[in-house]
N, C-alpha and C positions, 0 to 999 in steps of 0.2 A: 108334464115332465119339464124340471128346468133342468139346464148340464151346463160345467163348466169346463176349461183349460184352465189348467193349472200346474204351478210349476212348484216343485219340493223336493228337495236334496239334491238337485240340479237335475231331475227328472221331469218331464212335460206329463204330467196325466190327467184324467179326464172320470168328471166326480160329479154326482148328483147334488144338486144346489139349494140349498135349504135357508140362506141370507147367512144367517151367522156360520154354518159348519159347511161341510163337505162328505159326501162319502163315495170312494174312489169306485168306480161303475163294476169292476171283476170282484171286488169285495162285497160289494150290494149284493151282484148276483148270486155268491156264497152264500150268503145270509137266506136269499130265497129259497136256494135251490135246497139249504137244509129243512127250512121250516115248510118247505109244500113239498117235497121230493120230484124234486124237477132237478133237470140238469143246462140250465142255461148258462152257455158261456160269453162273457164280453170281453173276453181277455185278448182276445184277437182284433179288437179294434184299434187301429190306426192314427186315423179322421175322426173328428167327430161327427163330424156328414155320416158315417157309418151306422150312427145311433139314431139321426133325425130323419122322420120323414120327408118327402114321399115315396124315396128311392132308396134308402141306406139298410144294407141288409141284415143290422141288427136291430131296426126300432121299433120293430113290434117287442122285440125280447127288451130294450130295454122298456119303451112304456112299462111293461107290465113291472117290472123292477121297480120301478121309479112311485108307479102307483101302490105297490106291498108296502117300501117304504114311508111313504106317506102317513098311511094308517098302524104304522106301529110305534113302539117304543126303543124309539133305536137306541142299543146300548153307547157308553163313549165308547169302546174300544173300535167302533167303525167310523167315528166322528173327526174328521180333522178341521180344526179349526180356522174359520178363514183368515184370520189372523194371524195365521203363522206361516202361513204359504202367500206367494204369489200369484192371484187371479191374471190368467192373460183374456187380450181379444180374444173371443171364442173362435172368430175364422183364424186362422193362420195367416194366410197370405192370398187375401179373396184377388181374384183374375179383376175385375169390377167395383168401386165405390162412387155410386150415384147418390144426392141429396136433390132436395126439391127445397127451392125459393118461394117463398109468398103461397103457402100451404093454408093457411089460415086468414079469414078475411083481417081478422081481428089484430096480427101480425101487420098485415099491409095497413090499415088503417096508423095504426102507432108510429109508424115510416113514413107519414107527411103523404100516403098514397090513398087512393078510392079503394074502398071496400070490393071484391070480385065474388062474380058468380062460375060456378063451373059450367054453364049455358054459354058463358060469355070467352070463354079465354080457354087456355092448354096449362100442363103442367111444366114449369119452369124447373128445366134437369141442369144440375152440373156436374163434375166430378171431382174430387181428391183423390191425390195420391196417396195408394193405401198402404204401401212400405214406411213411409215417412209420416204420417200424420194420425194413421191409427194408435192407440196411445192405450196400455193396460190401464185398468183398474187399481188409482191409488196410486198409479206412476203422476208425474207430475208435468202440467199445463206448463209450456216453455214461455215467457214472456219475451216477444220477440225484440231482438238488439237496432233492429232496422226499422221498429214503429215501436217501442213499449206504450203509447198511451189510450188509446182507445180498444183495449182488447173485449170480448162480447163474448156472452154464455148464449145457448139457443139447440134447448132439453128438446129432442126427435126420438119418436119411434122409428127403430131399421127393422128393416125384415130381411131376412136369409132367404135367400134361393135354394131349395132343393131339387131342380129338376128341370135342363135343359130345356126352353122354349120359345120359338118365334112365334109373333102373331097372337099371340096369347088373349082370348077373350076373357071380356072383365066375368063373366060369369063362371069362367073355367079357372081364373086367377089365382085364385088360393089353393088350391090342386098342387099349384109349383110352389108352395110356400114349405121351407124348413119348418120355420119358427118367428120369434123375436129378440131383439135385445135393444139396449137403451146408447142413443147416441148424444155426445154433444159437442155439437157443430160452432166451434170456438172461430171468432170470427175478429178482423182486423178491418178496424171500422172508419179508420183514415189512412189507409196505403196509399201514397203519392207517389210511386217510384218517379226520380228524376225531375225534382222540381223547377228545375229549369226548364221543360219539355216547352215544346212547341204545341202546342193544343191541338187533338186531334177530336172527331166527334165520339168517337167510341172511347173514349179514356176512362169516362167515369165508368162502364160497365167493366174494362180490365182493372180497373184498380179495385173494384168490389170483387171481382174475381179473384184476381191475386190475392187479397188481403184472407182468402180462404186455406190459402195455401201453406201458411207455416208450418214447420214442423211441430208437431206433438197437436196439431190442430182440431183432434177427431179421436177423443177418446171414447172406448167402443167397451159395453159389457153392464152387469159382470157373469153373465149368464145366456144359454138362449133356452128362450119357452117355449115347445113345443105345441103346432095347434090346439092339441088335446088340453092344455091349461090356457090357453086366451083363443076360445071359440070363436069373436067375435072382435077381431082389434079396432071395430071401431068402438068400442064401450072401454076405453081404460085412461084411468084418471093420468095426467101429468105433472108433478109438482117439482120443483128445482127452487133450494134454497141455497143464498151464499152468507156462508159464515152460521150457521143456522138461521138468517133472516129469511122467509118463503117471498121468492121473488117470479119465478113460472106459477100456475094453479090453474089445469085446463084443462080436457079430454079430447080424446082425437074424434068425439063425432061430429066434432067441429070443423076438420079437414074438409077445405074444397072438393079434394080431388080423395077418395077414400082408396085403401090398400089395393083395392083389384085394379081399380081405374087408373094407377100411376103402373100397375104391371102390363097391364093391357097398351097403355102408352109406349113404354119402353120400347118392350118388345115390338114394337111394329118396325121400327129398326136398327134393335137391336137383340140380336139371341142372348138370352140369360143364359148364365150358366150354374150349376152348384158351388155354394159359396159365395156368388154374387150377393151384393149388401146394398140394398136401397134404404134409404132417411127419407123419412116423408114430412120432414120440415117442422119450423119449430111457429108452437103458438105466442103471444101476444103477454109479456115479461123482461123483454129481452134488457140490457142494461144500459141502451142508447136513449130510449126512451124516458129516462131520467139524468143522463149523463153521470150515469153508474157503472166502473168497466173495472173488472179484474186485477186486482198487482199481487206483487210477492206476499206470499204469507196468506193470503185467502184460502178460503177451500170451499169447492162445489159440491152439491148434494144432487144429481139427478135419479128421480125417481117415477117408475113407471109399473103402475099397477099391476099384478098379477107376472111378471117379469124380476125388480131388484130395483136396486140404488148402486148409482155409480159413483164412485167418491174421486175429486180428482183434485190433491192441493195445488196452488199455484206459484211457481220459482221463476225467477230472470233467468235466461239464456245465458249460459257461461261463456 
């Protein structure tokens, strides 16, 4: 199952995700409930945590929804087109936005850095703020006023929390997993605040930091995919083109540190919660590596198998 948030005639609802349409989840279940005489209701759902596994007390009813539609010919009159509506972040307003640095050897290597082993080293976590820097689907990449010139694309698989846990062993890891969805970790690649500063040792690691930090930084979507549609996240292709030029082209089984191991990590201190969004880092494309960076008038394609395509044009900060 994939599901979206979605906004249309100034209402937020919440639609089974098909790339091009939509169909709004209590309308689905209409459709089911007549053609098998079952009486399933989604109309009562809220959250979309409500619908997603492992905890949400609708998603077994919708799986099976999501799966009937699959397999048939849905008429238009159930189809909204994604084009006419608003895709939001599928989280609302996640409590948590974790991303992972140097996920991919093949990444560090590009960055003037030694290729790592997972034997050898930890997962490298930070955070953004997820009010300000989560960024809808098709809303627009801000070109920051305070750095415009080195801005950077860097296509991550996120994963959704569905299920309160500390301590979390990598083999029990996916247990607490929602789903997925496609992020990208827009990054500011020469942030100097205060060029006058006094040199301190740690500068270069806050200025990388910082440079994380802009607004509209972390746009997030257009969908989350249910385990039941990506059994296995570490099998799913990643491609990000700018402008239609294919500039990402990867797969996450190439990740150091794979989906469990970066849950497993967290948690030891720190409790997930549902709705919590981890990135688990971007591979080996990025646009520093050619001294190729983002301005107005561009547009991102991230794309990630079995999940969607995130479209994000790019505008100057007003």
């Amino acid at each position: 199952m994939r599901i979206s948030r979605y906004e249309q005639n100034e209402e937020v609802k919440l639609g089974f995700y098909s790339d091009s349409y939509l169909v709004e989840v209590s309308a689905g279940a209409s459709a089911f409930n007549k053609a098998n005489g079952t009486s399933i209701d989604l109309s009562s759902a809220s959250c979309i945590l409500e619908l997603l596994p492992p905890e949400g007390r609708l998603a077994d009813d919708a799986e099976q929804v999501a799966s009937w539609l699959t397999d048939q010919q849905i008429s238009d009159d159930l189809k909204t087109c994604c084009d006419d509506v608003q895709l939001l972040v599928p989280i609302a307003r996640p409590n948590k936005l974790f991303l992972l640095a140097g996920n991919y050897s093949a990444h560090v290597q590009e960055g003037g850095e030694q290729g790592i082993e997972r034997a050898e080293t930890f997962p490298y976590v930070f955070m953004k703020p997820p009010t300000t820097t989560l960024t809808h689907p098709g809303q627009p990449i801000q070109i920051p006023k305070v750095n415009p010139d080195e801005i950077d694309w860097e296509l991550e698989l996120a994963v959704v929390i569905g299920k309160r846990g500390k301590h979390i062993q990598e083999a029990d890891a996916l247990d607490y997993v929602a789903g997925y969805t496609v992020i990208n970790d827009i990054s500011d690649r020469a942030y100097h605040p205060f060029p006058q500063r006094k040199e301190r040792s740690r500068d270069a690691f806050f200025d990388w930091m910082h440079g994380k930090w802009h607004d509209s930084f972390c746009p997030c979507g257009p969908c989350i995919a249910t385990p039941v549609t990506v059994p296995d996240p570490q099998a799913l292709e990643l491609k990000l083109s700018l402008n239609e030029e294919l500039r990402q082209d990867s797969t996450t089984a190439l990740q150091v540190f794979p989906v469990a191991a970066v849950i497993e990590f967290i948690s030891q201190s720190v409790t997930l919660e549902p709705g919590d969004i981890i990135s688990t880092g971007t591979p080996d494309g990025v646009g520093k590596t050619t001294g190729t960076f983002i301005q107005e008038g561009d547009t991102l394609h991230a794309s990630i198998s079995q999940i969607g395509t995130l479209t994000s044009p790019v505008v100057n900060e007003s």
